[in-house]
N, C-alpha and C positions, 0 to 999 in steps of 0.2 A: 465788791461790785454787786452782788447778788441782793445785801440787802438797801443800797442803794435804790435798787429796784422795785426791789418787793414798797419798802416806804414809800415812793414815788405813785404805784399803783392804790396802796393802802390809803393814801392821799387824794388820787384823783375820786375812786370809786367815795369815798367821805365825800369831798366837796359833790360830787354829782347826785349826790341821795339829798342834798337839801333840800328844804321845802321852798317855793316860789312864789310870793304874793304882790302883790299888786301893791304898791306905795301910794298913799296922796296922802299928802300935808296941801298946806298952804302959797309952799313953795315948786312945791313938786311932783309930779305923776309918773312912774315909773316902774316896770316888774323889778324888784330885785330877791337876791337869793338871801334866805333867813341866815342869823346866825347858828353857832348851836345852841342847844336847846330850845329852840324859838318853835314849837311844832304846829301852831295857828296860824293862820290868816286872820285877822281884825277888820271886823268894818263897825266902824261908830258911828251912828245917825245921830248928830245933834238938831235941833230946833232950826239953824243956820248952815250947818254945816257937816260934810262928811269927810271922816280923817279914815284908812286906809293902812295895815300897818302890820308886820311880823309882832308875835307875842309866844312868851312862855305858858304854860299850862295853869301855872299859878295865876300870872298877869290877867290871865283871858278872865279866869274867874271871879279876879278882882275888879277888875273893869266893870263887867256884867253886873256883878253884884252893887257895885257904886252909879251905877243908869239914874241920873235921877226922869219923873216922871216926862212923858216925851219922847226920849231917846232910848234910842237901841240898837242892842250890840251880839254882832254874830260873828262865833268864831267857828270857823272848819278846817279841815287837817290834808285838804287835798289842792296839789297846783295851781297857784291861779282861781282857787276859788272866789276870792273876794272881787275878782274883776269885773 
C-alpha cells in the first residue's frame, strides 16, 4: 500500500512540474501541458503565419537555426511564455 502511494504522488508531483505552452496550429489554439522532455515554448513567425508549440532543446535549436530569411523563432523555458 505504501508504495502504491508513494508512485501515485511521485506521479502527480511529475505531471505538475510540466512545462505549459500555448498551442496554435492551423487547427487549434489552446494551453496545453508539454510532454517530457519538451523544456520550450516555440513561437515561429512565418511571412503568413504563426505556429505556437512545445519543443525539445534540441528541436528548439534546430528550428532557429533552419529560420529562413523573414521568420523568427523564440523559444523560452517559463509557463505560458509563448502566449
Amino acid at each position: 500500500m505504501r508504495y502504491t502511494i508513494l508512485f501515485f504522488l511521485l506521479f502527480v508531483v511529475a505531471v505538475g512540474n510540466a512545462l505549459r505552452c500555448m498551442v496554435l496550429t492551423d487547427i487549434k489554439k489552446q494551453p496545453e501541458n508539454c510532454g517530457k522532455g519538451e523544456v520550450y515554448c516555440v513561437t515561429y513567425k512565418m511571412k503568413t503565419r504563426v505556429k505556437k508549440f512545445c519543443a525539445t532543446k534540441f528541436d528548439c535549436k534546430r528550428i532557429s537555426s533552419m529560420a529562413l530569411p523573414g521568420e523568427k523563432v523564440t523559444c523560452c523555458d517559463k509557463d505560458m511564455c509563448n502566449a
